[in-house]
C-alpha positions in Angstrom: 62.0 -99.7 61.4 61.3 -100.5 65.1 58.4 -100.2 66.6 57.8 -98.3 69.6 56.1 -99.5 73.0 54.6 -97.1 75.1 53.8 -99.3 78.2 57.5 -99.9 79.2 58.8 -97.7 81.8 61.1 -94.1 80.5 64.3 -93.8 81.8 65.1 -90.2 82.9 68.5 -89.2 82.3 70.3 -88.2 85.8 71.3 -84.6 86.1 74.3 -83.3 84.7 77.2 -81.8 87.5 76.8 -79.0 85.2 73.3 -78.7 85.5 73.1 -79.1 88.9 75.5 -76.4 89.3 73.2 -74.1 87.3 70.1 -74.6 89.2 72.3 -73.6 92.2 73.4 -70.3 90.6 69.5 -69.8 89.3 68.8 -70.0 93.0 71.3 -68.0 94.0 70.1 -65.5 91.5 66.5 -65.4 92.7 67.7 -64.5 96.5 70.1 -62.0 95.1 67.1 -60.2 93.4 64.6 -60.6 96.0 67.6 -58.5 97.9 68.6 -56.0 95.7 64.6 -55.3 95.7 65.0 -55.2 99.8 68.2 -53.0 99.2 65.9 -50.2 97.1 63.6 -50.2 100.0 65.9 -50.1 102.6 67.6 -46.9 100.6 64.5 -45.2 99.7 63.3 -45.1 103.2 66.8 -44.8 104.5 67.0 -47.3 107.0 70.6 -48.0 105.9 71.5 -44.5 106.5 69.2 -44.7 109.9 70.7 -47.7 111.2 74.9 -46.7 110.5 73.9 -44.2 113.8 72.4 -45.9 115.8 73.2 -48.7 118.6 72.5 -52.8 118.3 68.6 -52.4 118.5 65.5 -54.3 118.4 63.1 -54.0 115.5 60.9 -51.5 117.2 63.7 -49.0 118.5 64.5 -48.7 114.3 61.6 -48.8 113.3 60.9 -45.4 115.7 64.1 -43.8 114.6 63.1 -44.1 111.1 59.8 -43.0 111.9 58.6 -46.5 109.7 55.9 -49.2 110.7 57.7 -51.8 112.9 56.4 -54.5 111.6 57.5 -54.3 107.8 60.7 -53.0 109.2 60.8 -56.3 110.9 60.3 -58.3 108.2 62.7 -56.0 106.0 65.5 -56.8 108.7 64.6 -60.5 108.3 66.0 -60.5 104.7 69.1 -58.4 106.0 70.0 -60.9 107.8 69.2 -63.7 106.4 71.0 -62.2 103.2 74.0 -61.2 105.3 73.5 -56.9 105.2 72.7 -57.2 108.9 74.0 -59.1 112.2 71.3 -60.3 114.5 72.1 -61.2 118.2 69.6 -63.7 119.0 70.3 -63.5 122.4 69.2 -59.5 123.0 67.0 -59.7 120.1 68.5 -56.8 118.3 70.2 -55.4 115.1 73.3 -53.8 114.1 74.4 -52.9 109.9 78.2 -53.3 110.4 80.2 -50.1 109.4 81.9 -52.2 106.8 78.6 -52.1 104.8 77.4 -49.3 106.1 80.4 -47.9 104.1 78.4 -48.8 100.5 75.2 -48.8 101.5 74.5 -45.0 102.5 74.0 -41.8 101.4 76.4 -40.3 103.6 79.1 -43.1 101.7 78.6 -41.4 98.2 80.0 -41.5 95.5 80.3 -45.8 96.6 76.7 -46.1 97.8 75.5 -48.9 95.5 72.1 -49.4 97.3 71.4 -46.4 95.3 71.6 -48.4 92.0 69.5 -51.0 93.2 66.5 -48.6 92.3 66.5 -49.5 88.7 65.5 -53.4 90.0 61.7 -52.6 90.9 61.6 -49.1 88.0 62.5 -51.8 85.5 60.1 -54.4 86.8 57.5 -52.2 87.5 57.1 -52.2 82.8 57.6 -55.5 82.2 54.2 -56.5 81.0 54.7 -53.4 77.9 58.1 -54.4 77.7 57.0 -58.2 77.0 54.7 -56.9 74.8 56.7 -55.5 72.7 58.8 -58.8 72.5 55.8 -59.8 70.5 54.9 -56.9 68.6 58.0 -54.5 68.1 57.4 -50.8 69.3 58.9 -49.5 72.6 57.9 -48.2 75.8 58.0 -44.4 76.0 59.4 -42.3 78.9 56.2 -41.5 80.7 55.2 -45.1 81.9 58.8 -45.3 83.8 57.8 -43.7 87.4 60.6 -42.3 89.3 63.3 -42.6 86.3 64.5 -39.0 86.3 65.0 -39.3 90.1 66.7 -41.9 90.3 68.7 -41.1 87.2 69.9 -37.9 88.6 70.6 -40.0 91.9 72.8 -41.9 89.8 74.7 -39.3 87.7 75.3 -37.7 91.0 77.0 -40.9 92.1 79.6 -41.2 89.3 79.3 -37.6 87.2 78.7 -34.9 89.3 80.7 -36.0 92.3 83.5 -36.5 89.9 83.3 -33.4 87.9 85.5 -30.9 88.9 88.8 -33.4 90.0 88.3 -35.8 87.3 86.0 -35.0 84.4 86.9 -31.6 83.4 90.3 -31.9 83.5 90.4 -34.2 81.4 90.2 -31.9 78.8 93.7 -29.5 78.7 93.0 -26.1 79.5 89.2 -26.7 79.9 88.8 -25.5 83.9 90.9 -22.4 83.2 88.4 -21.2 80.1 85.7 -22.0 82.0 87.2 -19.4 85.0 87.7 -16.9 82.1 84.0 -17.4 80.9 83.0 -19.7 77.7 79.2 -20.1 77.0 78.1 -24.0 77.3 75.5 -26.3 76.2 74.2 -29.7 78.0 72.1 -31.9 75.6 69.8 -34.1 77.4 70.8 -32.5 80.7 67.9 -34.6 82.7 67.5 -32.7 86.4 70.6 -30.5 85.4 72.3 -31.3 88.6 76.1 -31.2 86.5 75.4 -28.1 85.2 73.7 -26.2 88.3 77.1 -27.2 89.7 79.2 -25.9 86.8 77.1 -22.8 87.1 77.6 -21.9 90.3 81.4 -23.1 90.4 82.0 -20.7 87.2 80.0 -17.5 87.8 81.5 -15.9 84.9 80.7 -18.8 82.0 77.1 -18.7 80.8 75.5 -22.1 80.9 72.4 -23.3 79.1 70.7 -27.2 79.6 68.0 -28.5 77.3 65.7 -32.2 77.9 62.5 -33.1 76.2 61.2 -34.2 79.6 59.2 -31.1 81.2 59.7 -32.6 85.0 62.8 -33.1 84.4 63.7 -29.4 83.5 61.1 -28.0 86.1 63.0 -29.6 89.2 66.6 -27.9 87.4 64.9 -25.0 87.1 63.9 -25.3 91.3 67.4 -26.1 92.0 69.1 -22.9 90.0 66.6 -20.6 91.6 67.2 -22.3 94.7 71.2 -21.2 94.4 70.0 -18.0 92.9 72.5 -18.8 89.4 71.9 -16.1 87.2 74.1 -17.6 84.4 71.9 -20.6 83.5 68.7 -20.9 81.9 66.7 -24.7 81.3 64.6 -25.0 78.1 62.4 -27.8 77.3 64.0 -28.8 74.3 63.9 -31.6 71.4 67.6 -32.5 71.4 66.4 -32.8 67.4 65.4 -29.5 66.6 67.3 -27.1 68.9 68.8 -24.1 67.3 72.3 -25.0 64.6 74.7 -22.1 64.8 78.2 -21.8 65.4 78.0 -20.5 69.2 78.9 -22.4 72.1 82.4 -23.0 73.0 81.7 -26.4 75.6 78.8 -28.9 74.8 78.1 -31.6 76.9 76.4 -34.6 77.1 76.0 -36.9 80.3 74.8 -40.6 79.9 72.0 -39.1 77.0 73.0 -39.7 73.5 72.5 -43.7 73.3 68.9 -43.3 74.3 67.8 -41.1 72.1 65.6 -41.7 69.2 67.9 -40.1 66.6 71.4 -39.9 67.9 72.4 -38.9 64.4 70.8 -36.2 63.8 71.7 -34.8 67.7 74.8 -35.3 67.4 75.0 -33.3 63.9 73.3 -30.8 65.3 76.1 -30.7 68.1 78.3 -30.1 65.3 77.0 -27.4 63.9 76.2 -25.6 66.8 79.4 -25.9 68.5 82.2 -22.8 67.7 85.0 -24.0 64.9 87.5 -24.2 68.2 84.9 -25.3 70.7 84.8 -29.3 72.6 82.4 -31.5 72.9 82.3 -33.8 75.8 80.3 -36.6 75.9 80.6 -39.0 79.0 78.5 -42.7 78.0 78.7 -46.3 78.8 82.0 -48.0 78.8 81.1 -51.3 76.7 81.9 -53.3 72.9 80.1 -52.7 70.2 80.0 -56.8 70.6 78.8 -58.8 73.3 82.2 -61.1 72.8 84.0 -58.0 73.8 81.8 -57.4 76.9 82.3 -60.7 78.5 84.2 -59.6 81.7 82.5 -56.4 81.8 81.9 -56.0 85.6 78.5 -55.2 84.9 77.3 -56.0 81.5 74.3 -58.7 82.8 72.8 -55.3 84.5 73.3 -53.1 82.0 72.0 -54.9 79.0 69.1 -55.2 81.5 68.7 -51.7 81.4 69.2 -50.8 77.9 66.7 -53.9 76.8 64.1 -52.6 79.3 64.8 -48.6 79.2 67.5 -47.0 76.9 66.6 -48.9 73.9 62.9 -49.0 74.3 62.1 -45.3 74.9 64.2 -44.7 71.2 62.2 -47.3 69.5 58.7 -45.8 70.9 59.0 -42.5 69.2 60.5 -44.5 66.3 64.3 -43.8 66.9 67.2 -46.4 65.9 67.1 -48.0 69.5 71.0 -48.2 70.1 70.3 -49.0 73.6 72.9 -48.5 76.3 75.6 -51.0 75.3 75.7 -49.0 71.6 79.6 -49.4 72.5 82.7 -47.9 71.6 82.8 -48.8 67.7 79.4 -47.7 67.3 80.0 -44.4 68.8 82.8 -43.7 66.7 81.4 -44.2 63.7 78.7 -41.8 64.8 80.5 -39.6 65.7 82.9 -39.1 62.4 79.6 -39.3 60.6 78.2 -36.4 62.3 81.7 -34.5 61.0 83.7 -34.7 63.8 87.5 -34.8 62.7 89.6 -35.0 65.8 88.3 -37.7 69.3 90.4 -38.9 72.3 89.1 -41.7 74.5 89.6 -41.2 78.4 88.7 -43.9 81.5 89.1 -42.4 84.7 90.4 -45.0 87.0 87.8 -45.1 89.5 84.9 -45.7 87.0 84.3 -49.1 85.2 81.5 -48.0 84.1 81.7 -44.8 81.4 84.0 -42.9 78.8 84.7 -39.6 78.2 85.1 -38.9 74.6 86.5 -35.1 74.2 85.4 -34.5 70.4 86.8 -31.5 68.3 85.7 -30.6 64.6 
């Protein structure tokens, strides 16, 4: 055995290319989240969508326009630049967001706004201490500690459901757009602020429509927005996707982006089952991912979305004790669910534009 001296100098061992190449990435990483943090504030006080109108400015002119306090716009437009949203001319001291990005960064470029998305950055951040908590203890974080989710949730389905529900989603199923001209009565599980359905409402006076959501804001502001359009073929119930009503009698159910965050997908979707009419569809739109992480590798997206499912969609299940499938519940896992629930009959369908979710159009 050799002994061991203690008073000749260590050696460190030289960083690794590969290790040097990581820290670079990690410091990349850090300015592209300080930025995506500047990019929610820049869309939730719409400077993007002030600045796309107006001329190369200096800080205060924006500031005015936007009717913000100059000098946190300054230091807002400081990041934009440095983190290449914005082009500064030194010379003239002013600002300009080129139309090129101006072109995903607005609310008048939706459906491709992306700044919109950047709002789940500081929502997720804002519960990390619970969430870390229950990294050490189990449990979950329940719904009401997220502020602002069901906004920026129905920002987001507005983005890539709504926008895309009458000339993609619908058609996808044969026949469905005609029958719903005709008049069918329909069902959305977990329908959030109900902005899909107000629209499918209105669109198809002579269908009757009915949404249910645990969350009592949630239905509140989709009960404002049908009374606002004066629908009188929808009604909003505050509802426990668990324990609604299970008789034969709706020809349509939906769900949009809902069932993987429930506590007991199982027993909603058997209830969807039962409820739905021996020749009726089901059409449930969720996130396009594996089962597997191997088979979400070059998933566009997948860092941000297991983000989201670690620090939301599975976390609000496991609070009220669900099964916490969490958002990236996948493909397999959904249809085993779903032939366990009694389905007999499921078709798969991508629409080109989004990466992101599947439409499965389920039939007893």
């Amino acid at each position: 055995m050799t002994a061991q001296t203690f008073d000749s100098p260590q050696t460190e061992a030289a960083p690794t290319d590969a290790t040097e190449a990581f820290a670079e990435r990690l410091l990349t990483i850090l300015n592209q989240g300080a930025l995506t943090l500047m990019t929610s504030i820049g869309h939730r006080t719409e400077l993007f969508d002030t600045m796309a109108d107006l001329p190369p400015s200096n800080s205060q002119q924006i500031a005015a326009a936007a009717g913000l306090n100059e000098r946190y716009v300054r230091e807002w437009l400081g990041a934009m630049v440095t983190g290449g949203f914005i082009t500064y001319d030194a010379e003239h001291d002013t600002y300009v967001l080129p139309s090129a990005h101006a072109a995903v960064l607005t609310r008048a470029a939706s459906p491709d706004n992306i700044a919109a998305f950047a709002q789940y950055i500081p929502l997720l951040g804002a519960v990390e201490d619970p969430i870390i908590d229950c990294f050490y203890n189990g449990g979950g974080v329940p719904y009401a500690q997220f502020k602002r989710f069901h906004a920026v949730m129905a920002e987001d389905s507005g983005q890539t459901v709504v926008s895309a529900l009458t000339e993609h989603v619908l058609p996808l199923v044969p026949g469905l757009v005609d029958a719903l001209e005709r008049g069918i009565t329909v069902l959305d599980v977990g329908c959030g602020s109900g902005r899909a359905l107000n629209l499918m409402a209105k669109l198809f006076p002579r269908s009757q429509f009915r949404g249910i959501d645990i969350a009592e804001s949630a239905i509140a502001t989709a009960r404002q927005e049908s009374e606002y359009r004066r629908l009188s073929n929808i009604r909003f119930d505050v509802q426990d996707a668990t324990r609604f009503e299970t008789v034969e009698q709706y020809d349509l159910i939906t769900t949009f982006d809902a069932i993987h965050d429930q506590p007991h997908p199982d027993v909603v979707l058997r209830n969807i089952y039962q409820t739905l009419k021996p020749e009726g569809v089901y059409l449930m739109q969720d996130i396009r991912a594996s089962s597997n992480v191997a088979g979400n590798l070059d998933h566009p997206v997948a860092p941000l979305l297991y983000t989201i499912s670690c620090m939301h969609c599975m976390t609000v299940s496991l609070a009220e004790g669900g099964l916490g499938l969490g958002a990236m519940w996948g493909e397999e896992t959904a249809i085993a669910m779903l032939k366990a629930a009694g389905f007999a009959q499921l078709d798969i369908k991508q629409l080109a534009h989004d990466f992101q979710n599947s439409y499965y159009i389920v039939r007893k």
